[in-house]
C-alpha positions in Angstrom: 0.0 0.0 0.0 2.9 2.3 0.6 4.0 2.0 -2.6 1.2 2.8 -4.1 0.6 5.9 -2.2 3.9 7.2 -3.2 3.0 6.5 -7.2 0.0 8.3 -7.0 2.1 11.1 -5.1 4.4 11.2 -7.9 1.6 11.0 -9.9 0.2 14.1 -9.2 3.5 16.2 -8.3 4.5 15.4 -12.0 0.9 16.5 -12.9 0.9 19.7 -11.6 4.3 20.2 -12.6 2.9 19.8 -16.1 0.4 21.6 -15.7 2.3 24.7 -14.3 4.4 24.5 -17.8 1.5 24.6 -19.7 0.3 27.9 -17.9 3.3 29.5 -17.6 3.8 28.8 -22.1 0.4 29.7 -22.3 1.0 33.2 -20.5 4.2 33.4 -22.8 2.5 33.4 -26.0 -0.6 35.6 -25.0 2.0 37.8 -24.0 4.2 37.4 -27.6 0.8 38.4 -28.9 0.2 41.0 -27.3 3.4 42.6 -27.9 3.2 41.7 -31.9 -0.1 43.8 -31.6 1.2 47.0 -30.0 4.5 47.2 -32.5 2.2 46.4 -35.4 0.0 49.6 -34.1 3.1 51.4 -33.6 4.6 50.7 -37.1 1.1 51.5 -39.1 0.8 55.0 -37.2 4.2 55.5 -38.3 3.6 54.7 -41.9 6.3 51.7 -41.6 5.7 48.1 -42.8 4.9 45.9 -39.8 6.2 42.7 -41.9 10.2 44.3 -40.7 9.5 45.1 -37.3 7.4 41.8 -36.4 10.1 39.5 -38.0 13.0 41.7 -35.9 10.4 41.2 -32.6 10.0 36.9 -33.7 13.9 36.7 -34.1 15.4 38.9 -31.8 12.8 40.1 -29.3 11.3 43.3 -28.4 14.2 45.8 -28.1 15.1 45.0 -31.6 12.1 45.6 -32.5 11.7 48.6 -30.7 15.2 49.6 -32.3 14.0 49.1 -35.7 10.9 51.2 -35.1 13.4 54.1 -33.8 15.8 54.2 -36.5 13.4 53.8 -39.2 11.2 56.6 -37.7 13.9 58.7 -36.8 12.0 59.0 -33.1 12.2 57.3 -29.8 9.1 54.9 -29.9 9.2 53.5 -26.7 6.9 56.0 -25.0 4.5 55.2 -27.2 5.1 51.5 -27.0 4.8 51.9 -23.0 1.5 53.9 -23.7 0.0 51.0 -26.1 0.9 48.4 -24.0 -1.5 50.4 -21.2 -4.1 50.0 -22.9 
């Protein structure tokens, strides 16, 4: 009986475990999108192709993607990007 106890223990730790992964990829890509939404905002009010600036963000991650924004705007964007993102 102890044995089995411990199984099912082990069971459930490596269920949860699981589980907690699945949350925490989950919250990762809801917050990917999120991010791809607010740069693809920023790049249209800027009159800049988003195609650039969301293959910078999928590659290389936000800053380069913020970067991009900057130097093909010729303005610091991350104000606005700060603002977005508080909506």
């Amino acid at each position: 009986m102890g044995r089995e106890q411990e199984s099912m223990g082990c069971m459930m730790r490596d269920a949860l475990v699981r589980f907690e992964e699945f949350q925490a990829a989950s919250l990762h890509e809801r917050e990917f999108v999120e991010i791809a939404r607010v740069l693809k905002s920023l790049a249209g009010e800027l009159g800049l192709q988003n195609d650039p600036v969301l293959d910078e963000l999928a590659n290389h991650g936000v800053g380069a993607a913020l970067d991009l924004l900057c130097r093909a705007s010729g303005s610091n964007v991350s104000g606005a990007y700060v603002r977005h993102r508080s909506r």
